[in-house]
PLY file of the C-alpha trace (Angstrom):
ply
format ascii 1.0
element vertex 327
property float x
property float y
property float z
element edge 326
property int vertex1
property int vertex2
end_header
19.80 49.34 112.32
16.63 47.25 112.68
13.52 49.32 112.82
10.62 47.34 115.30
7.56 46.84 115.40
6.42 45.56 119.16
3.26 43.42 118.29
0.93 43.69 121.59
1.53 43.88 125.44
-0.26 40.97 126.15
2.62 38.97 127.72
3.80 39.67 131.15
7.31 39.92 129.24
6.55 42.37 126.55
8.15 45.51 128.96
11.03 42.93 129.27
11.85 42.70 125.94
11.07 46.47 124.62
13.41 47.13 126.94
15.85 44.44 125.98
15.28 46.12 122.36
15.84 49.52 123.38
19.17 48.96 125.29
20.55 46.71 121.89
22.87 49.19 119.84
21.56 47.58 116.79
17.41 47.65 117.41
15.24 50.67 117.15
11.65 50.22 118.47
9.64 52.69 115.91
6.08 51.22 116.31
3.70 50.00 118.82
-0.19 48.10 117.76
-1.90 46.30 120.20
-5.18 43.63 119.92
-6.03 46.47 122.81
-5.98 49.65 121.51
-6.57 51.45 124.86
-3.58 49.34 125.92
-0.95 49.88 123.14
-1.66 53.85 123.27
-0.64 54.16 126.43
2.27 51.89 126.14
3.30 53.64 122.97
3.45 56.95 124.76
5.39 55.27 127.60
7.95 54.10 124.97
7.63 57.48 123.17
6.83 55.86 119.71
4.16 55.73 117.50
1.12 53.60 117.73
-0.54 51.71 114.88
-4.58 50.64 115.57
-4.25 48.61 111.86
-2.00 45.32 112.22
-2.31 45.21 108.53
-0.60 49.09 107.86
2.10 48.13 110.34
3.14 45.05 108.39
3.14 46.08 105.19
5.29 49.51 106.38
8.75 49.28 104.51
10.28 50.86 107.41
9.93 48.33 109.68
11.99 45.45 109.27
11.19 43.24 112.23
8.31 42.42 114.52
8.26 41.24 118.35
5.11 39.34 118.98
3.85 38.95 122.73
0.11 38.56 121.56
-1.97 35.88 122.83
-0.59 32.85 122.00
-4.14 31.56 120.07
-2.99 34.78 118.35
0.24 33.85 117.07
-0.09 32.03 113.68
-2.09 34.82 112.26
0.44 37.36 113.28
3.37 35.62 112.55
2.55 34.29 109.22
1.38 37.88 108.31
5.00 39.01 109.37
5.90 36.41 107.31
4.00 37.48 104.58
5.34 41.16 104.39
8.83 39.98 104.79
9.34 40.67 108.36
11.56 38.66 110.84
10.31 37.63 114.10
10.96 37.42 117.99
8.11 35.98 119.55
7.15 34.46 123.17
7.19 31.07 123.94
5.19 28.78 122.79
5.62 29.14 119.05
1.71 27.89 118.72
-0.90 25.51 120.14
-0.40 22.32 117.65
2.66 20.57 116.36
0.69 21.00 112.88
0.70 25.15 113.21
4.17 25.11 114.42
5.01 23.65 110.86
3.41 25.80 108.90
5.21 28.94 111.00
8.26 27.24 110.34
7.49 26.42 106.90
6.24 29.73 106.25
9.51 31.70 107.24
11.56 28.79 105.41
10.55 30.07 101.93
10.60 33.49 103.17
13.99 33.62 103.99
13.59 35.30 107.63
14.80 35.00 110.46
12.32 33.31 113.26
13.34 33.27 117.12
10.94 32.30 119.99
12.04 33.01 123.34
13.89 30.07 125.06
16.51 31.57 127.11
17.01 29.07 129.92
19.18 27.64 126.90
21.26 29.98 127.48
21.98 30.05 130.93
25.73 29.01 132.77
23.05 25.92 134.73
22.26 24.06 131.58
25.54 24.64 129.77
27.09 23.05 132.50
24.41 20.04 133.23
25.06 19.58 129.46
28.78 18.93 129.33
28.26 16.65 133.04
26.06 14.23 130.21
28.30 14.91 127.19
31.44 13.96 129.51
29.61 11.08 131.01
30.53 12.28 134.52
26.81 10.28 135.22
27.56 7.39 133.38
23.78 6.79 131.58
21.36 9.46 132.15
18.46 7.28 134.16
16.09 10.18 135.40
15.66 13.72 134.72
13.75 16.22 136.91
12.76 20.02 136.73
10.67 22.30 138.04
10.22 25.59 137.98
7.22 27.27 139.82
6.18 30.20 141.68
3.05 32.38 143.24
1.48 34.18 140.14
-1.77 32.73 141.33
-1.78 33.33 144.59
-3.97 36.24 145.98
-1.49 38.65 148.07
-2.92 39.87 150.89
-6.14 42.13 150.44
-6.73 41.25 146.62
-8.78 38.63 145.19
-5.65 37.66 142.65
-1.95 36.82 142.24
0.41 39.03 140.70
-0.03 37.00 137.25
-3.00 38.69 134.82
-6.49 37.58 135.33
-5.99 36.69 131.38
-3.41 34.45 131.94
-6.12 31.97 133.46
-7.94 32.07 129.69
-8.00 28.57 128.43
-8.88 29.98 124.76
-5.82 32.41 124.77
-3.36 31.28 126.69
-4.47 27.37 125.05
-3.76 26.19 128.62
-1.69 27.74 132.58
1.37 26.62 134.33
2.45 24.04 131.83
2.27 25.96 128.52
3.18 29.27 130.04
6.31 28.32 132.95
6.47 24.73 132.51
7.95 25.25 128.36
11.39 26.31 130.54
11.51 22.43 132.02
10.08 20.95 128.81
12.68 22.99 126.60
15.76 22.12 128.97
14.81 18.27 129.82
13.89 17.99 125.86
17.73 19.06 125.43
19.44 16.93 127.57
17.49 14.06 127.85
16.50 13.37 124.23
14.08 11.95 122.01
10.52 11.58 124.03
8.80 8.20 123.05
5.95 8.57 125.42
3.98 10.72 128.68
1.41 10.73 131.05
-0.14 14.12 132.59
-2.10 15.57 135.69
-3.16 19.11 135.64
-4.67 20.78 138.64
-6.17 23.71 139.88
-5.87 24.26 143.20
-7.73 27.66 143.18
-10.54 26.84 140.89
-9.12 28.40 137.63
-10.24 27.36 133.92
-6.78 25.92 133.55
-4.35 23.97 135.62
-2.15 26.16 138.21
-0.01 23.21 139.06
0.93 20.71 136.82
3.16 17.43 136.62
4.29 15.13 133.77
6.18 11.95 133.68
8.02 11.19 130.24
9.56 8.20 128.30
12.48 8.82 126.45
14.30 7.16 123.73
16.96 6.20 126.01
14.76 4.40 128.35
15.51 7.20 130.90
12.61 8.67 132.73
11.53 12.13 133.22
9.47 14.27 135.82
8.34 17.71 134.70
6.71 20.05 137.02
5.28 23.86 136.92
3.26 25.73 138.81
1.59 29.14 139.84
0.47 28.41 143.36
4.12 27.54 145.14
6.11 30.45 147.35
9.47 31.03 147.35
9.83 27.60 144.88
13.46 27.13 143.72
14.43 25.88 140.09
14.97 22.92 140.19
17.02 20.76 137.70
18.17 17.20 138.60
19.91 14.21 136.57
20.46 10.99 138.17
22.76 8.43 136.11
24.41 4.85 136.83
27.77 6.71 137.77
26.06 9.89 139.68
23.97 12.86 139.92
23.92 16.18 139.50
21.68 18.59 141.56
20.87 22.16 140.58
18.34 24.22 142.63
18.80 28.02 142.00
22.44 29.34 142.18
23.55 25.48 144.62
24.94 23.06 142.14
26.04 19.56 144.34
27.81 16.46 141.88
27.99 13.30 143.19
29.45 10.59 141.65
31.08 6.48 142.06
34.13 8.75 142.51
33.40 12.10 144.14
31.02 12.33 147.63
30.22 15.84 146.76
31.67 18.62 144.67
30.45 21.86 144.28
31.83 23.28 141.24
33.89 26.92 141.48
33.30 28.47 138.10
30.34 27.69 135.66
30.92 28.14 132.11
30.54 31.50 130.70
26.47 31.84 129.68
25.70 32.20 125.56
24.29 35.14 123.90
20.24 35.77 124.74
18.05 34.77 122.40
17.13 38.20 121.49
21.31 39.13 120.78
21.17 35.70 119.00
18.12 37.03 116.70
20.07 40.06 116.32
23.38 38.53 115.08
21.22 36.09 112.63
19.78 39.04 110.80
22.72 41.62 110.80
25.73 38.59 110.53
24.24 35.46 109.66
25.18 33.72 113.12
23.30 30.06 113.24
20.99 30.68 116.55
21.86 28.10 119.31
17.73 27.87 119.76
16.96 25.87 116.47
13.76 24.83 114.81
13.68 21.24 116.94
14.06 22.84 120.41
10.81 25.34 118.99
8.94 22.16 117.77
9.57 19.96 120.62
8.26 22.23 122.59
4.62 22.59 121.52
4.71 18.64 120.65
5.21 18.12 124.74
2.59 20.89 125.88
0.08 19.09 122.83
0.73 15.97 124.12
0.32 16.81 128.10
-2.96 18.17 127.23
-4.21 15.29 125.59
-3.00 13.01 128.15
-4.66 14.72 130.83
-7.73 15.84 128.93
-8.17 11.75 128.00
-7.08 10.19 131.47
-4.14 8.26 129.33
-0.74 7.90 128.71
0.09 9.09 125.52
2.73 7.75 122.89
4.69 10.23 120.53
0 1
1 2
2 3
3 4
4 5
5 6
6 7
7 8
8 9
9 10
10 11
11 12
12 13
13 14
14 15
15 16
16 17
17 18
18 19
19 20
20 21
21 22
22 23
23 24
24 25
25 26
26 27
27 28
28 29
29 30
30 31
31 32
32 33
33 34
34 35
35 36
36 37
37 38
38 39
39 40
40 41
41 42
42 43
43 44
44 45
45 46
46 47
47 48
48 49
49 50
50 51
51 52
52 53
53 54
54 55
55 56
56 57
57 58
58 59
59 60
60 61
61 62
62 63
63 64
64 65
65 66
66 67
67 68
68 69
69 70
70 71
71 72
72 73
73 74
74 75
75 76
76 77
77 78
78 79
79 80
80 81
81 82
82 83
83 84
84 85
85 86
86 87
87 88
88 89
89 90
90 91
91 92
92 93
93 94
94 95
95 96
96 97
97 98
98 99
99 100
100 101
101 102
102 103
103 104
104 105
105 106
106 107
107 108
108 109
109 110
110 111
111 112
112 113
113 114
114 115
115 116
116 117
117 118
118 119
119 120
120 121
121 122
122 123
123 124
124 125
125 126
126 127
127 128
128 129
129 130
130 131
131 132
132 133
133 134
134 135
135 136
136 137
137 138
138 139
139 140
140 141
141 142
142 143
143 144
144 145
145 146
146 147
147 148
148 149
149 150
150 151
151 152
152 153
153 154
154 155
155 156
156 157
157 158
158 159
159 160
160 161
161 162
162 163
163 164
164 165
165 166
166 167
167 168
168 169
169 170
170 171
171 172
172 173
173 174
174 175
175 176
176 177
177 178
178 179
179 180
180 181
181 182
182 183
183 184
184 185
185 186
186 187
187 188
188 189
189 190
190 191
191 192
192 193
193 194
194 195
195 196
196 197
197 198
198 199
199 200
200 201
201 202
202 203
203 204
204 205
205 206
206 207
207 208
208 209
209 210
210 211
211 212
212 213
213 214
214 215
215 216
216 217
217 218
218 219
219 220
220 221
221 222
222 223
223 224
224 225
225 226
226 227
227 228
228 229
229 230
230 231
231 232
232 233
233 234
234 235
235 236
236 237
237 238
238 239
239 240
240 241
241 242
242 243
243 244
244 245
245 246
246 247
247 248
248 249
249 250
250 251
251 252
252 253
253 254
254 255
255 256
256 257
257 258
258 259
259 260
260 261
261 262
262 263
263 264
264 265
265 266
266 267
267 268
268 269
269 270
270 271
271 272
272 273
273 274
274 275
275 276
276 277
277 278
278 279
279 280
280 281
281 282
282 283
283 284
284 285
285 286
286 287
287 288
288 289
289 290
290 291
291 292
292 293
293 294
294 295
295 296
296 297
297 298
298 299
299 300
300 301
301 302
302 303
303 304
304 305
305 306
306 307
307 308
308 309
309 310
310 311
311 312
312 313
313 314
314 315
315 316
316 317
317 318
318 319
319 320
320 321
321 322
322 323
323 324
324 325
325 326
């Protein structure tokens, strides 16, 4: 059994995953501290555990083996390479950190420490990007020419009667959250066009904010890639009833996802809509799980985590400077 530690309730996903560590047979959630004392009382006598005011007495506890970490993200190299430090292995929310330079370190850091680091990146996971992956890897497209994705929806929005969206006033922190749509719901496109488009050699950004926030609430980025194949990322708070979007366009066909409608054309086929997707792979939580208790490699490796803040770095500086910006 490994004994948790749930490291703040920051994230708008910490109730998903207590409760994605409270229904695994093999996790045991025996802690609770929050940056927010007020906050991580309560929640600790919602979960029915314990709560710790003193980060520093909850890391060095020999009970606890493992730590999930939905802090503030500008809060997530100090926590993590504390974890680190006291031998702990860590789940955390995506991103990993701010800088490609502080994502090394983490990853350095847990190297030599021999434990086991996983940051959330489930849409990896998922039956749509298993199966846009083996359209490439089959070359069903021929050569993958242009990749979109977006994923967006209405966190910002004020509902009717309120002065705010459903998403936390301190999700619109520049200093915490280190940025808005793209860091926070954009990583899912950067993560899954990273994946099957490759190597990125160069982007260009435009950040918004359509209500007047500190940071962007809609955001797009166009991307070079090794290849030579183009890319379009988007992400936003401010769009209703948005569907996921995930396209690939290629010298033999396309392939268009949006939500649960999958349509492949190709030189061959008009239009085929397949009738089974392949089976999805274990969540990244399960796939921490096995890596500890069985020593399963993780499908979410070290270069999907990396990529991922060297994007959202990138996009920042691109937009903060007017420029493109090569990698």
């Amino acid at each position: 059994m490994i004994k948790v530690a749930m490291l703040s309730k920051w994230h708008v996903h910490a109730q998903d995953y207590a409760k994605q560590a409270m229904e695994h047979p093999d996790l045991q959630i025996v802690r609770i501290w929050d940056e927010n004392p007020e906050r991580g009382e309560a929640w600790a006598k919602d979960l029915g555990v314990a709560f710790e005011a003193d980060l520093d007495k909850v890391l060095s506890d020999s009970e606890i083996d493992a730590v999930i970490v939905d802090t503030p993200t500008n809060l997530h190299k100090e926590v993590i390479l504390k974890a680190v430090k006291n031998g702990k292995h860590i789940f955390t929310e995506k991103v990993l950190a701010f800088t490609v330079a502080d994502v090394e370190d983490i990853l350095a850091a847990v190297e030599e420490a021999g434990v086991q680091l996983m940051v959330s990146l489930p849409r990896l996971t998922e039956s749509h990007y298993i199966y846009a992956q083996q359209i490439l890897d089959q070359g069903t497209l021929g050569e993958l020419t242009t990749i979109r994705c977006r994923l967006a929806h209405d966190g910002a929005v004020p509902r009717d009667g309120q002065s705010e969206g459903w998403l936390p006033a301190h999700f619109f922190d520049p200093e915490t959250c280190g940025g808005g749509a793209l860091i926070d719901l954009g990583a899912h496109p950067i993560y899954l066009t990273n994946r099957l488009a490759g190597n990125a050699t160069a982007l260009s950004a435009h950040f918004s904010s359509y209500l007047g926030h500190q940071v962007e609430d809609n955001a797009i980025v166009i991307v070079d890639y090794e290849s030579g194949a183009q890319g379009i990322i988007e992400a936003g708070f401010v769009a209703k009833g948005s569907p996921f979007s995930l396209e690939l366009y290629g010298t033999k066909g396309s392939l268009l996802i949006a939500d649960d409608v999958i349509r492949l054309r190709t030189n061959e086929v008009k239009q085929f809509t397949p009738d089974e997707l392949p089976a999805p792979i274990s969540m990244p939580m399960v796939q921490w799980v096995d890596a500890i208790l069985r020593h399963q490699e993780p499908s979410i490796t070290a270069t999907d985590i990396r990529k991922l803040t060297e994007i959202n770095q990138a996009a920042a500086r691109s937009h903060r400077e007017g420029q493109r910006v090569t990698l």
